[in-house]
C-alpha positions, 0 to 999 in steps of 0.5 A: 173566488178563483180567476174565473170568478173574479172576472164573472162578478167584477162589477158588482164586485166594485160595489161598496155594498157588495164587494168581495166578501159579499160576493163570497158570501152569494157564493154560498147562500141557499135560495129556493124559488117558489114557481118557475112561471113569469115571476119566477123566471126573472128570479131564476134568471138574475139569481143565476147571474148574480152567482147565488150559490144554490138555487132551488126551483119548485113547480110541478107544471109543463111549460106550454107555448102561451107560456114563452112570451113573458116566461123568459127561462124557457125556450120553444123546444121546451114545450111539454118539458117540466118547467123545472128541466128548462129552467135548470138548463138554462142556469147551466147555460148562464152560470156553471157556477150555480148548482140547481136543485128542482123540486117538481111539486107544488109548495103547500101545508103538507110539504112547506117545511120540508122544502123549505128547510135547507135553504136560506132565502125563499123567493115567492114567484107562484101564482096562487093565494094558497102559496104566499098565505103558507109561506107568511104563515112559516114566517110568522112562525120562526119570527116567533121563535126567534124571538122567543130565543132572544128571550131566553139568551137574556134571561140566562147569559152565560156571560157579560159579553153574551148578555150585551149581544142579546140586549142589543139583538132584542127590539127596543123596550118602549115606556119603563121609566129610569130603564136605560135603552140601548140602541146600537153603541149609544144610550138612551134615557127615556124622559121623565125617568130616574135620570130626570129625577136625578137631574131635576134633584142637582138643579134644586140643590144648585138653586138652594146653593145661589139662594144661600149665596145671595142671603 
């Protein structure tokens, strides 16, 4: 971050679960806002100030006067203006540091994934059902084939090391007796398994043990 930089965020800077490098990496994160209406006004408006590197703004309407009292990024001289023209100058306004992409369409089945793409973070503002039902549907999607990715790092690891990663990455197995369970840095042994048969075997060897002592 240069001087200025530093200045701009040293609040949230101080902040144990931010810091510098958390801020750095606001610096460089990509986030698309869906709607530039009431919800999407907030977002547009602390993303900005938080320094969120790249804010995308899709919506295809025009800001209307019954829209200023609760959408805040818009101004009266900005009745008739796309919604994405205010919102954009007013991210100029409050943040020179955040680079603004608009995109004056609306989100829907044909165009999601193209818009969508370059982006880290999509924040749903709209307000519609289609909207969020299109977005939960790509999420689902790239949950599935995250998952389906994890699969395959554990069916061929290339390495010890890699193959570790991915056994921690995946969720943990449920049931499979004498299965070893990795939880972060710590094992677990599920009840009833090999390990209790094990253990259950070293205590009637120790009871034969005494029993033989005592005869």
């Amino acid at each position: 971050m240069n001087l200025d930089q530093q200045r701009r965020y040293a609040r949230q800077a101080m902040l144990p679960e931010i810091g510098a490098a958390g801020q750095e990496t606001l610096l460089r994160t990509r986030v698309l806002i869906v709607g530039a209406g009431g919800l999407g006004s907030a977002l547009i408006s602390y993303l900005a100030a938080a320094g969120i590197g790249t804010l995308g703004i899709c919506d295809d309407d025009r800001v209307e006067l019954s829209n200023l009292a609760r959408q805040i990024v818009h101004e009266t001289g900005d009745v008739g203006r796309l919604k994405i023209e205010s919102a954009s100058d007013r991210v100029a306004e409050l943040n020179p540091d955040v680079k603004v992409i608009t995109h004056g369409e609306s989100l829907n089945e044909d165009n999601a994934d193209a818009l969508i793409a370059g982006y880290d973070i999509v924040a749903d503002g709209s307000d519609n059902f289609a909207t969020p039902l299109c977005l939960e549907r790509r999420l689902r999607e790239g949950e599935e084939a995250a998952g389906q990715r994890r699969r395959r790092r554990l069916e061929r690891p290339t390495d010890d090391r890699r193959a570790r990663r991915a056994v921690l990455s995946l969720p943990r197995p449920r049931g499979g007796a004498g299965r070893r369970y990795l939880h972060g840095h710590r094992r677990h042994r599920p009840a009833g398994g090999h390990g209790g048969q094990r253990a259950g075997t070293r205590g009637a060897a120790r009871g034969a043990r005494e029993s033989g002592a005592g005869r």
